[in-house]
Legacy VTK file of the C-alpha trace (Angstrom):
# vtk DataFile Version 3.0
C-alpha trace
ASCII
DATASET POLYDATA
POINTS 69 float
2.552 3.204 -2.997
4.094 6.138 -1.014
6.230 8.551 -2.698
9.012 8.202 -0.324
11.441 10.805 -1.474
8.831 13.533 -2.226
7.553 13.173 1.285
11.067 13.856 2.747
11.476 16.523 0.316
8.279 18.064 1.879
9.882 17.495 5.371
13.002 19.381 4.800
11.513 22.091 2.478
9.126 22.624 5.761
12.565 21.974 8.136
11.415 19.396 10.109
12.867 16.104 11.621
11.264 12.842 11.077
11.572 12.885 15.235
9.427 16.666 14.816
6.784 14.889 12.547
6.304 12.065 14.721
5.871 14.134 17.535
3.580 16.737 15.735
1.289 14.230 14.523
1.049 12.037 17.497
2.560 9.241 16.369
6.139 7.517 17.658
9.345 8.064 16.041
10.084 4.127 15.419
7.011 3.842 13.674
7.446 6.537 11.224
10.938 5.646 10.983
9.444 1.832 10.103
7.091 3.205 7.703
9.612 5.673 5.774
11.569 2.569 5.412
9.021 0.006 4.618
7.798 1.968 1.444
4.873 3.657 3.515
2.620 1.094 2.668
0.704 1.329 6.364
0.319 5.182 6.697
-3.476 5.536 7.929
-5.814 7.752 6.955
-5.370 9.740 9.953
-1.569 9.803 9.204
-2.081 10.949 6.251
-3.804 14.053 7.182
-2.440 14.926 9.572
1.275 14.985 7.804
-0.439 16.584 4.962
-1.715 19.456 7.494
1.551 19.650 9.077
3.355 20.429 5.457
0.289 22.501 4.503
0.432 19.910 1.431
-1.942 20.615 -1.257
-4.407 18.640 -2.756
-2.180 18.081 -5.592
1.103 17.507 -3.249
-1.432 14.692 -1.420
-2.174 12.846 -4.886
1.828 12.741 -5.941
2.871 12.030 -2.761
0.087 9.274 -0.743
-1.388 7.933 -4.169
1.621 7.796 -6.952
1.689 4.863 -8.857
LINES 1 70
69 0 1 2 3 4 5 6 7 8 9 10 11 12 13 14 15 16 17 18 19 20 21 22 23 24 25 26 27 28 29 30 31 32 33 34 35 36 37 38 39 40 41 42 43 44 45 46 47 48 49 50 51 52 53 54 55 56 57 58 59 60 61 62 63 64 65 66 67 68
């Protein structure tokens, strides 16, 4: 399960949008919006790196965030 609030934390700490993520990582707004809300249970692989490149997340950040429990 996807640490939800940590991952918007990460957003605004890095001052971006959930409209300047989608469009940074190539993926549309709705369906981030869909996933934030839907307990980010279908973030792909490729999602996930390339949200975890765009808040220069590290290893550790990836773990709490992608793979909490």
């Amino acid at each position: 399960m996807v640490n939800i609030p940590k991952l918007k934390g990460k957003m605004v700490e890095n001052e971006l949008s959930i409209s300047e993520m989608s469009e940074r990582i190539g993926v549309d707004r709705s369906t981030i919006y869909r996933k934030l809300n839907s307990g980010g249970d279908s973030f792909t692989v490729a999602e996930v790196q390339s949200i975890a490149k765009e808040l220069q997340l590290n290893s550790e950040d990836i773990n709490s965030i992608f793979f909490a429990l």
